[in-house]
VEXMI-689732 format. One record per residue: residue in one letter; x, y, z of N, C-alpha, C in turn. Coordinates in steps of 0.05 Angstrom, whole numbers, padded with zeros to 5 digits, always signed. Atoms other than C-alpha are relative to their C-alpha. Last residue first. Layout:
# residues N
AXYZXYZXYZ/...
//
This chain:
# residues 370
X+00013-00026-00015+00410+01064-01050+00018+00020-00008/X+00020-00019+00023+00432+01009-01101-00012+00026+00011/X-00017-00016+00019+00488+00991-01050-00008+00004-00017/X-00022-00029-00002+00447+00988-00989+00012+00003-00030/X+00012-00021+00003+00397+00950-01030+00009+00021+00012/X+00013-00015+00033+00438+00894-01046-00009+00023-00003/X-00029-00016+00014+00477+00890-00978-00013+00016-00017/X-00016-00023-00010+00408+00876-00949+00021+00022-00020/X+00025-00021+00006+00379+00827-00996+00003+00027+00015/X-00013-00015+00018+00453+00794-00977-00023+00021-00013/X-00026-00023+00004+00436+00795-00905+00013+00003-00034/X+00015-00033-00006+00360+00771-00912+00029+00017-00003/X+00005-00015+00014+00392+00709-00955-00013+00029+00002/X-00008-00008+00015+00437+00698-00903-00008+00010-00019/X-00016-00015-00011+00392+00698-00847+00011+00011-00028/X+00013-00037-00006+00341+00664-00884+00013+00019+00004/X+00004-00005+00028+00391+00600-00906-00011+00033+00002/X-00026-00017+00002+00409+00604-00824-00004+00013-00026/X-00007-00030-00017+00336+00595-00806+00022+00019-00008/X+00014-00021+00015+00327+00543-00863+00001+00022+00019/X-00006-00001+00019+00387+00507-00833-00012+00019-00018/X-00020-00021-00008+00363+00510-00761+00023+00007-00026/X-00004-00025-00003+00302+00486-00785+00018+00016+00004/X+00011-00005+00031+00334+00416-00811-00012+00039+00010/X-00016-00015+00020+00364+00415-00753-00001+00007-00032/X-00009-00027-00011+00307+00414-00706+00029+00000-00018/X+00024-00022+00011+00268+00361-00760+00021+00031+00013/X-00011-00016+00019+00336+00319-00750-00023+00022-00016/X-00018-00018+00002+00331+00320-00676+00012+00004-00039/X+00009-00026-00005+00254+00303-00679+00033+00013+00005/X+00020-00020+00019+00263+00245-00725-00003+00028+00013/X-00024-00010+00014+00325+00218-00678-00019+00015-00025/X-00027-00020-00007+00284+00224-00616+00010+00004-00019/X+00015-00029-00007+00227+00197-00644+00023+00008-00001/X+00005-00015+00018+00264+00141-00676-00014+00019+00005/X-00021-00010+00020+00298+00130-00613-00006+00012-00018/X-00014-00013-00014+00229+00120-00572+00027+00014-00015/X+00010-00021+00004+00208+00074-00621+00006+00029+00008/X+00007-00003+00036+00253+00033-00614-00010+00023-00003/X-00025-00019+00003+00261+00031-00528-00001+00015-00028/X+00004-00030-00013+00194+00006-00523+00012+00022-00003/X+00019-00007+00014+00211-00058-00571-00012+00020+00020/X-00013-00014+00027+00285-00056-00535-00027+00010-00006/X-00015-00029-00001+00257-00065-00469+00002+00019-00027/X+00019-00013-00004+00213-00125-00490+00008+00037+00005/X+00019+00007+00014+00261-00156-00522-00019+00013+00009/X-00011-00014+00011+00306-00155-00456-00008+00015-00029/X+00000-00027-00021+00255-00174-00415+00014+00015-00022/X+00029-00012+00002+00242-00239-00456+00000+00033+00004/X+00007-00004+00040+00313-00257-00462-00025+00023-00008/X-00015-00029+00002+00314-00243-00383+00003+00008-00034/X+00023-00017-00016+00262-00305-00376+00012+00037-00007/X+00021-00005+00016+00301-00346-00428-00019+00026+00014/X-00011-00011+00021+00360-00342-00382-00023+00009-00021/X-00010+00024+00013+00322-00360-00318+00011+00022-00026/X-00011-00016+00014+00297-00330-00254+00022-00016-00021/X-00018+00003-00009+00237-00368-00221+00026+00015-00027/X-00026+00024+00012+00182-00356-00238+00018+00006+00003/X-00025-00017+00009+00123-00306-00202+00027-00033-00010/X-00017+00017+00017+00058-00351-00202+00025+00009-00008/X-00026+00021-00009+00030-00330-00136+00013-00015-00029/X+00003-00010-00027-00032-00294-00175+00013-00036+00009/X-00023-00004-00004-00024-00308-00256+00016+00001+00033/X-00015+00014+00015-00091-00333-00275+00034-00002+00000/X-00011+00027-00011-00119-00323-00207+00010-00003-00026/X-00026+00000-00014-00120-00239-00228+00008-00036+00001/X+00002-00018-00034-00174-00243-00279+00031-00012+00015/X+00026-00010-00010-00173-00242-00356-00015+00006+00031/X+00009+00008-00028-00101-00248-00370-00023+00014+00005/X+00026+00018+00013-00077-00238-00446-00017-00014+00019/X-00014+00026+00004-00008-00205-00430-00022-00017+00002/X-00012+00001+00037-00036-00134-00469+00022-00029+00016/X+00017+00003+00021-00107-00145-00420+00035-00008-00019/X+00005+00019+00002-00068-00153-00355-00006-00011-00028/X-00025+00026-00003-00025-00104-00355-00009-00021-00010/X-00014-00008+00021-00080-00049-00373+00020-00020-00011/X+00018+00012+00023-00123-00083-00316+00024+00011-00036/X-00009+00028-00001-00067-00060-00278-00028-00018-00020/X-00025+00008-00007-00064+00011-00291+00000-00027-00010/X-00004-00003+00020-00133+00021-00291+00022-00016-00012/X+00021+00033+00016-00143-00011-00226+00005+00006-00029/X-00013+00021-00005-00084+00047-00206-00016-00035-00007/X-00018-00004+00019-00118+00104-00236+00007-00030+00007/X+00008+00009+00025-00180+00088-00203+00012-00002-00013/X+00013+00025+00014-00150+00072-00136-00016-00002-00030/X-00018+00010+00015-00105+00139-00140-00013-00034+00002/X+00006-00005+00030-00172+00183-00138+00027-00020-00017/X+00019+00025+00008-00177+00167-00068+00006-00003-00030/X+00029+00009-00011-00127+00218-00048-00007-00025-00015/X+00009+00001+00021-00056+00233-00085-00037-00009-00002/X-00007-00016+00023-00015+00242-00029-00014+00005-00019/X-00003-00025-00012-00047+00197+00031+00011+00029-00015/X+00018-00008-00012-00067+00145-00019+00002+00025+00012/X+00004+00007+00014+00006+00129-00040-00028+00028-00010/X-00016-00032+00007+00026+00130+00025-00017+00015-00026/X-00002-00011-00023-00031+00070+00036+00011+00034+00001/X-00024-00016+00003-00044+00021-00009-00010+00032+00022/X+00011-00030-00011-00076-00042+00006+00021+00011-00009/X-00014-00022-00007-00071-00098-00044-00006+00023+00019/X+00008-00033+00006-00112-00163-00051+00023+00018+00012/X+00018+00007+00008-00093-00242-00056-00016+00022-00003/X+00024-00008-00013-00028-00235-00056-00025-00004-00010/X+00015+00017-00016+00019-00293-00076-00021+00015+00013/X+00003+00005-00017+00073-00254-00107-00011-00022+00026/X-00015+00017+00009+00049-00245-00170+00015-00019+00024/X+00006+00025+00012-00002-00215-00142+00011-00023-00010/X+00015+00019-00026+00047-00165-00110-00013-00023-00003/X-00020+00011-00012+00076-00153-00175-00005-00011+00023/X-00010+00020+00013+00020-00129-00203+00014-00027+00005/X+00018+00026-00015+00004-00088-00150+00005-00021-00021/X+00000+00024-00028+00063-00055-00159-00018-00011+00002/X-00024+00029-00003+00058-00058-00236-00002+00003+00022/X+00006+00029+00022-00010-00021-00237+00016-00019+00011/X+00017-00001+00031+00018+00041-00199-00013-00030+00006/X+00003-00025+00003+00036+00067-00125-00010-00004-00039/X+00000-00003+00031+00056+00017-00085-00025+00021-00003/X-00017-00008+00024+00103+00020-00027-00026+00006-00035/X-00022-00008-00009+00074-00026+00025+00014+00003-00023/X-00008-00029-00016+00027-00068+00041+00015+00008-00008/X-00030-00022+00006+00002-00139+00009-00001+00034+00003/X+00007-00022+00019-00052-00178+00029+00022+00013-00002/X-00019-00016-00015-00045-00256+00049+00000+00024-00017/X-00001-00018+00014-00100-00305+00053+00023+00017+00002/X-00015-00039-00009-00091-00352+00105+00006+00010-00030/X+00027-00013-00009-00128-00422+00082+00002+00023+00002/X+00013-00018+00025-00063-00434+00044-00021+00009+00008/X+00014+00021+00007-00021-00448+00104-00015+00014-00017/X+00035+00007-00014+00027-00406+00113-00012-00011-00009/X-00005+00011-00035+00105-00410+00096-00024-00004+00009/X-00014+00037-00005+00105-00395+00014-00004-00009+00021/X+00017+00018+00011+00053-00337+00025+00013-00031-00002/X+00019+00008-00010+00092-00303+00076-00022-00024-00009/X-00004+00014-00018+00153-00306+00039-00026-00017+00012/X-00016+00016+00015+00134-00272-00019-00002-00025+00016/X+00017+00013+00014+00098-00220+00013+00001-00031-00013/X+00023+00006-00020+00145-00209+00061-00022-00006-00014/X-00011+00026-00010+00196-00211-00004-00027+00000+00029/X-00002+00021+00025+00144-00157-00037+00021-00023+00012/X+00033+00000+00000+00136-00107+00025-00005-00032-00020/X-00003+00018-00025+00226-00103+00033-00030-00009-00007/X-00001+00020+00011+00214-00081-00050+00006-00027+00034/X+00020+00016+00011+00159-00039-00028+00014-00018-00016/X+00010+00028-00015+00191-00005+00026-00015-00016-00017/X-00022+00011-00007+00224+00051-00012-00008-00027+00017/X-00018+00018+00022+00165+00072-00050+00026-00010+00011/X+00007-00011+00029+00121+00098+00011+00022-00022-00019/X+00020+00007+00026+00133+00080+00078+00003+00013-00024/X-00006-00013+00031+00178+00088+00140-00011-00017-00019/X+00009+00026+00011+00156+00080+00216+00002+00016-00032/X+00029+00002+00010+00183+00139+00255+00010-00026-00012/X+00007+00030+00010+00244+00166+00298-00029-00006-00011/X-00001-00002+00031+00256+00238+00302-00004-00022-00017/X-00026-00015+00000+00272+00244+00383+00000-00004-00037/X-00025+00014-00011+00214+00197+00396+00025+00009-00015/X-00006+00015-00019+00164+00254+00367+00023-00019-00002/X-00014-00014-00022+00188+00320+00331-00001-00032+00022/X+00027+00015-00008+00191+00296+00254+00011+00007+00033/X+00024+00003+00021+00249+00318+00201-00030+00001+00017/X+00029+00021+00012+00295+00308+00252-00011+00015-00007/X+00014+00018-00024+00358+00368+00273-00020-00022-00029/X-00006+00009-00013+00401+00406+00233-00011-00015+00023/X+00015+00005-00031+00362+00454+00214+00019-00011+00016/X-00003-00026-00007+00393+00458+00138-00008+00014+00031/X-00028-00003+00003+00399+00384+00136+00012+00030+00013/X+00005-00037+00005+00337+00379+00162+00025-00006-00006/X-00018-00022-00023+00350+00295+00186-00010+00018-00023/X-00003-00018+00011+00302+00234+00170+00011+00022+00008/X-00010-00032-00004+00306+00175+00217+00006+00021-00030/X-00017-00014+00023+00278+00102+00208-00003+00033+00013/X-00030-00010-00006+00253+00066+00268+00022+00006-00013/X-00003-00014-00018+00202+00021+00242+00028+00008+00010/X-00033+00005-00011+00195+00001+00174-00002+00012+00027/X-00027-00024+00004+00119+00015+00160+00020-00019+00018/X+00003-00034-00016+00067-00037+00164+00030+00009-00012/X-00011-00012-00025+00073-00099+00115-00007+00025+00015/X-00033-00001-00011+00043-00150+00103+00007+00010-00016/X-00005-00036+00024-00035-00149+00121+00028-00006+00004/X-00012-00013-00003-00052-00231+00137+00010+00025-00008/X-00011-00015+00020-00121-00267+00129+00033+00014+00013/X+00020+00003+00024-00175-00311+00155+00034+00019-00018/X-00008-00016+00010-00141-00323+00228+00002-00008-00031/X+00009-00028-00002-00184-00354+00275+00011+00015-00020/X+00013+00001+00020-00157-00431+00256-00014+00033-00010/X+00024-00013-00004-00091-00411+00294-00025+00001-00028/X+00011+00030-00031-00034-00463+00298-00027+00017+00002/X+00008+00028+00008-00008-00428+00228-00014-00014+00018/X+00016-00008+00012+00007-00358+00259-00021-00029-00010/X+00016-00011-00019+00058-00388+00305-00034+00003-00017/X+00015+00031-00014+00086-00431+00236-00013+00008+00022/X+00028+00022+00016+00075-00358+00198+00004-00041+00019/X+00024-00016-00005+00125-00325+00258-00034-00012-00014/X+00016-00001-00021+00169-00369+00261-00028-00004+00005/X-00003+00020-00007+00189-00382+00191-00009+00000+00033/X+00018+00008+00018+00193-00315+00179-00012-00022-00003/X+00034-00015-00003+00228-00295+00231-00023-00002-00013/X+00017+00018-00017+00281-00352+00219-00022+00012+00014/X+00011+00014+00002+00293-00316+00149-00016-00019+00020/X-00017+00018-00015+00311-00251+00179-00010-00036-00014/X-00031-00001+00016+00289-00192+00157+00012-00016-00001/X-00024+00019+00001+00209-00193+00174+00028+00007-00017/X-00019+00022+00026+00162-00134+00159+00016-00016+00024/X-00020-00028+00010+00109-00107+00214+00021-00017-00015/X-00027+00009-00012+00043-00152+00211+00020+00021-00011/X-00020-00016+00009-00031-00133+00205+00027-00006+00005/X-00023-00012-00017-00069-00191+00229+00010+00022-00010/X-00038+00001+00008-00130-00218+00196+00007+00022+00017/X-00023-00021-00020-00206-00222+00218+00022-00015-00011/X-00023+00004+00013-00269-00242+00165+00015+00010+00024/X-00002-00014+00007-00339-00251+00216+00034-00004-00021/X-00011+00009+00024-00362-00319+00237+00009+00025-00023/X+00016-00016+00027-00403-00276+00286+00017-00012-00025/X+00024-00011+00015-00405-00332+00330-00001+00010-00021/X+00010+00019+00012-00336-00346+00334-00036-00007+00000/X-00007-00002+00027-00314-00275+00344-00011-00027-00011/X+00015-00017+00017-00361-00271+00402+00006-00005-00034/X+00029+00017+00013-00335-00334+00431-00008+00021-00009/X+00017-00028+00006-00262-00298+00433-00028-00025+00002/X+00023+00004-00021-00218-00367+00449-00021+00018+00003/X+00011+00020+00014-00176-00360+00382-00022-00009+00025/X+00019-00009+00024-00172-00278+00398-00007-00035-00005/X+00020-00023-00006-00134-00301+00467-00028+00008-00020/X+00017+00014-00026-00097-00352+00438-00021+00011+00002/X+00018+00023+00021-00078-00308+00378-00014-00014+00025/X+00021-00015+00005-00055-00256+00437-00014-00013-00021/X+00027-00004-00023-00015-00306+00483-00017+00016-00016/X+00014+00025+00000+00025-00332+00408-00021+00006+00019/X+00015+00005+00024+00044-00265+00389-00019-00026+00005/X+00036-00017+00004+00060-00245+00465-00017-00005-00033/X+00021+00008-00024+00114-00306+00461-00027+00015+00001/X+00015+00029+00012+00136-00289+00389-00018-00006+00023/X-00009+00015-00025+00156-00217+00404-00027-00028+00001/X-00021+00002+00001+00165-00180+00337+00012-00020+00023/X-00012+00028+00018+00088-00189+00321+00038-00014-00001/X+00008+00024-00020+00073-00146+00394+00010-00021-00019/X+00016+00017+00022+00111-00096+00367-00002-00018-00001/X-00023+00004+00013+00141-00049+00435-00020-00011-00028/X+00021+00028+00017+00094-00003+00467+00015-00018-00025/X+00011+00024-00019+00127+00054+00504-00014-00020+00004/X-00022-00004-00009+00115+00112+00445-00007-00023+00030/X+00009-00009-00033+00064+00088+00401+00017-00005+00026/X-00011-00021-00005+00096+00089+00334-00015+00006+00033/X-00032-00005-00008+00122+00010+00313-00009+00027+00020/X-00003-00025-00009+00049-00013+00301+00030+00011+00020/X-00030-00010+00013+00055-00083+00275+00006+00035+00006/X-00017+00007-00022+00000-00121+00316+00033+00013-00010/X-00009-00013+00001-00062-00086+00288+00028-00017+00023/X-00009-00005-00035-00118-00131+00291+00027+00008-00001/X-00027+00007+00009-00153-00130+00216+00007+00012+00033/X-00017-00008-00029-00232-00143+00234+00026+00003-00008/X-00023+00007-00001-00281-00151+00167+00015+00011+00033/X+00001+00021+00019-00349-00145+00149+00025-00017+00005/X-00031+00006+00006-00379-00098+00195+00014-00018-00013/X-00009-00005+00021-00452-00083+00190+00031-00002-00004/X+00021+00019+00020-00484-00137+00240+00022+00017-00031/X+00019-00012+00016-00445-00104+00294+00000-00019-00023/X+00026+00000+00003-00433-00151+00350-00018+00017-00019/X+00015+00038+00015-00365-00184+00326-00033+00011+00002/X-00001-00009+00033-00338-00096+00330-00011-00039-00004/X+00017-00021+00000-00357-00096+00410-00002-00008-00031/X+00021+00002-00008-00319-00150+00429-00025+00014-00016/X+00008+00025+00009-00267-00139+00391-00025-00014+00005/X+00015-00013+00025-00260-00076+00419-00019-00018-00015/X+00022-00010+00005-00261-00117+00492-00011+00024-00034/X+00024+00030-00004-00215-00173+00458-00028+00028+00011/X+00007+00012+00025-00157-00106+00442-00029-00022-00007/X+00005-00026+00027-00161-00067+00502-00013-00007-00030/X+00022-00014-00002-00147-00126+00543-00016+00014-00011/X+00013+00012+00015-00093-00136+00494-00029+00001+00028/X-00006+00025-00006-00059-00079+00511-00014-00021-00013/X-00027+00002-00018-00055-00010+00482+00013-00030+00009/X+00000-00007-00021-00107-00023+00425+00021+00002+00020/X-00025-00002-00019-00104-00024+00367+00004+00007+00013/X-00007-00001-00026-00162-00050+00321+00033+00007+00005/X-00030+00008-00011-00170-00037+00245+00000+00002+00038/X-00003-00014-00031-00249-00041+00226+00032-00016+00010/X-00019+00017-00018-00271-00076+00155+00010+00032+00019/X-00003-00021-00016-00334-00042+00107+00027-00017+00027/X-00005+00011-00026-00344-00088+00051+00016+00021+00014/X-00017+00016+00022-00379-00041-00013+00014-00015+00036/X+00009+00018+00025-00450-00020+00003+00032-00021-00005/X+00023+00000+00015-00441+00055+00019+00002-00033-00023/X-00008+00014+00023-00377+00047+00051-00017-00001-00015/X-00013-00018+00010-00405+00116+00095+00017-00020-00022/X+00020-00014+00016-00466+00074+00122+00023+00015-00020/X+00017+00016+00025-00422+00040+00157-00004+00002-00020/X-00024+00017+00011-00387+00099+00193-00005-00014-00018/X-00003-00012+00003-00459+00125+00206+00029-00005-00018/X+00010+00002+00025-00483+00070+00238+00017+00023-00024/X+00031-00017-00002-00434+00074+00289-00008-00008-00030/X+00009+00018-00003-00369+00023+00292-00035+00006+00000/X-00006+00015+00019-00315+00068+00277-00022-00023-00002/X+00006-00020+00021-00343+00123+00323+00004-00017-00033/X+00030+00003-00008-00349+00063+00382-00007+00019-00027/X+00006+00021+00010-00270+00054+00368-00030+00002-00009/X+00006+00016-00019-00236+00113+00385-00033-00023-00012/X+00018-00015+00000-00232+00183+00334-00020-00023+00027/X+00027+00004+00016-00164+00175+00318-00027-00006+00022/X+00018-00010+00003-00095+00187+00318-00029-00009-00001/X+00030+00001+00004-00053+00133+00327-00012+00025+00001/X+00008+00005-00041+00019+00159+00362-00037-00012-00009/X+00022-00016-00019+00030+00193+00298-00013-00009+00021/X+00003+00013-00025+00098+00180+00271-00023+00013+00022/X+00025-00009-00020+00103+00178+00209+00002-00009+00022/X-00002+00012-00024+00157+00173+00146-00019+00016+00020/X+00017-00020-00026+00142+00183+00078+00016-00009+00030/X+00008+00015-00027+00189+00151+00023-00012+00019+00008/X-00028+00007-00015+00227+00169-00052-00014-00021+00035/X-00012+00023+00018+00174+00179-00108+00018-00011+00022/X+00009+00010+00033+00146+00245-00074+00024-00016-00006/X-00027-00019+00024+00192+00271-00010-00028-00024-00025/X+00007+00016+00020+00140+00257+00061+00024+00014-00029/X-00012-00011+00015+00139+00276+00134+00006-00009-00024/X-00004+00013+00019+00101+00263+00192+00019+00017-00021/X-00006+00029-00002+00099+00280+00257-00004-00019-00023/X+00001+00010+00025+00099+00355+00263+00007-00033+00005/X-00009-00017+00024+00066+00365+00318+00016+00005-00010/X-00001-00034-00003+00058+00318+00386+00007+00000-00038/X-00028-00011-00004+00041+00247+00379+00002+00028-00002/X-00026+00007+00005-00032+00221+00382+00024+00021+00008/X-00008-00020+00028-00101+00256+00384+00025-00004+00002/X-00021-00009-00007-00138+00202+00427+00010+00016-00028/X-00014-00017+00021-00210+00173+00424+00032+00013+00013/X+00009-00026-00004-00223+00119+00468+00018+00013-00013/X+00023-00012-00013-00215+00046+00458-00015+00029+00003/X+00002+00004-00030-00168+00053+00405-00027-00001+00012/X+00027-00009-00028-00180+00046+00337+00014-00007+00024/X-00010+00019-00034-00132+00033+00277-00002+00017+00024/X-00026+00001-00008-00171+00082+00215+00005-00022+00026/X-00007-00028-00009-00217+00049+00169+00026+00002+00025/X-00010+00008-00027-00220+00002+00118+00004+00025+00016/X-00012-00021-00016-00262+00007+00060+00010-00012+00027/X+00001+00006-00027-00262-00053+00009-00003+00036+00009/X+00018+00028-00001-00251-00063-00071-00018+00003+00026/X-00005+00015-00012-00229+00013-00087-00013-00031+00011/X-00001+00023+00003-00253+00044-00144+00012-00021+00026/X-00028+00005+00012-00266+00106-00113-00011-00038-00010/X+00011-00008+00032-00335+00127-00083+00016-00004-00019/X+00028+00016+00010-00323+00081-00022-00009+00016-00024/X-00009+00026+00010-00254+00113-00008-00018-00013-00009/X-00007-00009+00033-00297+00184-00014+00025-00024-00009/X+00013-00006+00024-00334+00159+00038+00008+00008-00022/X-00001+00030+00015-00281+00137+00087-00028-00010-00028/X-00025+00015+00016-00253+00201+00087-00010-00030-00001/X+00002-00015+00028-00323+00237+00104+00022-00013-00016/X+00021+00008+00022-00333+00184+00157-00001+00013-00030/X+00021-00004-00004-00265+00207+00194-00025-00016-00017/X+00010+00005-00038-00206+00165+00204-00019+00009+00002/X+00018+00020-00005-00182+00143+00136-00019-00001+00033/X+00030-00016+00009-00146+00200+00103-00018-00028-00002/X+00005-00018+00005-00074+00159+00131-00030+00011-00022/X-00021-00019-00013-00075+00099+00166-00005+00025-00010/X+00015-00005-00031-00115+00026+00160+00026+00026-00003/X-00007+00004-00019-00092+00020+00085-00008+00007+00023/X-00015-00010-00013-00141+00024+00022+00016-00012+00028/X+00028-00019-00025-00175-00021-00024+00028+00015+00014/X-00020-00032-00003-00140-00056-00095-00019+00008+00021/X-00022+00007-00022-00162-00124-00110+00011+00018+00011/X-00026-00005+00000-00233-00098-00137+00019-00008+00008/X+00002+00005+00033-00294-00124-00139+00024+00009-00009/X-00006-00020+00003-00284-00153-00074-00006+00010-00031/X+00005-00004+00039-00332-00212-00059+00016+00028-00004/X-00005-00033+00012-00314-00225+00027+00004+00002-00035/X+00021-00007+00007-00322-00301+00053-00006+00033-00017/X+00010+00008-00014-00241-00299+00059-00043-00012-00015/X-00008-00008-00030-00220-00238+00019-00014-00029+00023/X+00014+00006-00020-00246-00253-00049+00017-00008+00023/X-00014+00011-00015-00216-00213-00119-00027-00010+00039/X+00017+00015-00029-00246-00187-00176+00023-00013+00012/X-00016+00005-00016-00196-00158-00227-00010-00002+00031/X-00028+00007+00009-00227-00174-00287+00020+00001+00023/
//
């Protein structure tokens, strides 16, 4: 029902995780592979292992945003790429985030990740705001276009006819958008787009401290969770209107039930990662969340996602009719609870008082027969 296909890639799910948080060792990418999730993805690799940004570097408020800034963490490419790793999607498509310092860095991972047999997928990491002295290679059109080049001349990658997409950091601007997917567009190499990474260069303050929330670049981070998922949903939006339809496009950013992915589909995605989400509420929030949306689907009469996927409409009188109508018949019920359960509590507070009184005159009575 809510199959979905990545390229050559059968998901059974549209829902898999984000390249970032409880995704770096084999034990975390096993218990994404025991979840409903469609995919595993693991964490964004460097050549060689590194243990990122100094201590404390993240920071998070339930329902509101996270923000992070961990310099990559993780465990360097060759550990992402062992049997072992593999072996730990048990079965379901196993994909490998690159990010490397340069692009050097990037074509020899690349290298490495077209010659395993068990990898299914490549996502190339070009939206990474937190590695201090490294600007975002998708924000600077010229290095966007030398590093597609670069990956569209790979002969490994065109051998292993493997799935690879981009990760991208949001757009604000309409002529960024428009850029960036016609750049994107000149390249047959690219099967898919992730949109979005974290906001970069958001600040949280201690009020009571007086200082950042988070110790690296003076308190600055890349910002996620529910506050980026209605910027996540126009990049979504966008993206899909502007690229060519061969480019798949997955949606990032912010969600946390049913309706966001919902919504994303609606959209134009073709699968969901989720990410913050994930990092709070472990694996266990891809089953709730397929739930969720299959739930959607079934009571508006949709048996798999293409029946509705990119069909969001345009905003109309009848359309808000609808909404409104729909509110109410939720709302309804709701009232008559409410107003059945405040006249049950005054109805007791009547036989409470009745008691009272009749215990105080059964009183009087028997003082004055005593």
């Amino acid at each position: 029902m809510i199959a979905t296909t990545l390229g050559p890639l059968k998901l059974d799910t549209c829902i898999y995780n984000a390249s970032g948080p409880r995704t770096g060792s084999t034990d975390a990418l096993a218990k994404i592979s025991a979840s409903s999730a469609g995919a595993v993805l693991a964490k964004s690799a460097t050549v060689l292992e590194q243990n990122g940004n100094d201590l404390p570097r993240t920071w998070q408020s339930d329902k509101v945003a996270s923000l992070n800034s961990e310099g990559l963490p993780n465990k360097g490419i060759d550990y992402y790429l062992s049997a072992e790793a593999i072996a730990s999607a048990n079965g379901k498509p196993y994909l490998v985030s690159l990010s490397g310092h340069n692009l050097a860095d990037n074509l020899a991972m690349l290298t490495k990740a077209c010659k395993v047999d068990g990898i299914h997928g490549i996502e190339l990491n070009l939206a990474c705001p937190n590695v201090i002295g490294h600007p975002i290679i998708a924000y600077d059109f010229d290095q966007l276009r030398d590093v597609l080049t670069a990956v569209q001349a790979h002969e490994g990658l065109k051998a292993s006819k493997k799935l690879f997409g981009i990760k991208m950091p949001p757009y604000f601007d309409g002529p960024h958008f428009e850029k960036s997917a016609q750049i994107i567009n000149d390249f047959d190499c690219v099967h898919f787009v992730a949109s979005i990474n974290t906001i970069g260069n958001a600040l949280v303050i201690d009020s009571e401290a007086e200082m950042p929330a988070i110790r690296p670049k003076n308190g600055l981070g890349g910002l996620s969770g529910p506050a980026v998922k209605y910027t996540a949903l126009a990049n979504v939006k966008k993206m899909r209107e502007l690229l060519h339809p061969r480019i798949a496009v997955v949606g990032v950013g912010g969600i946390e039930s049913g309706e966001d992915v919902f919504n994303m589909l609606l959209c134009g995605a073709q699968a969901v990662q989720i990410g913050t989400c994930h990092w709070i509420e472990g694996p266990k929030c891809f089953d709730r969340i397929a739930v969720e949306l299959q739930e959607i689907m079934q009571r508006k009469g949709y048996t798999s996602i293409e029946q509705f996927r990119g069909k969001l409409q345009n905003w109309s009188k009848e359309g808000a009719a609808k909404s409104r109508a729909a509110r109410k018949a939720v709302e309804a019920p709701k009232a008559a609870s409410s107003t059945a359960t405040e006249s049950q509590n005054n109805l007791i507070l009547i036989i409470v008082s009745l008691i009272a009184i009749i215990a105080g005159l059964l009183g009087e009575r028997f003082m004055l027969t005593a």
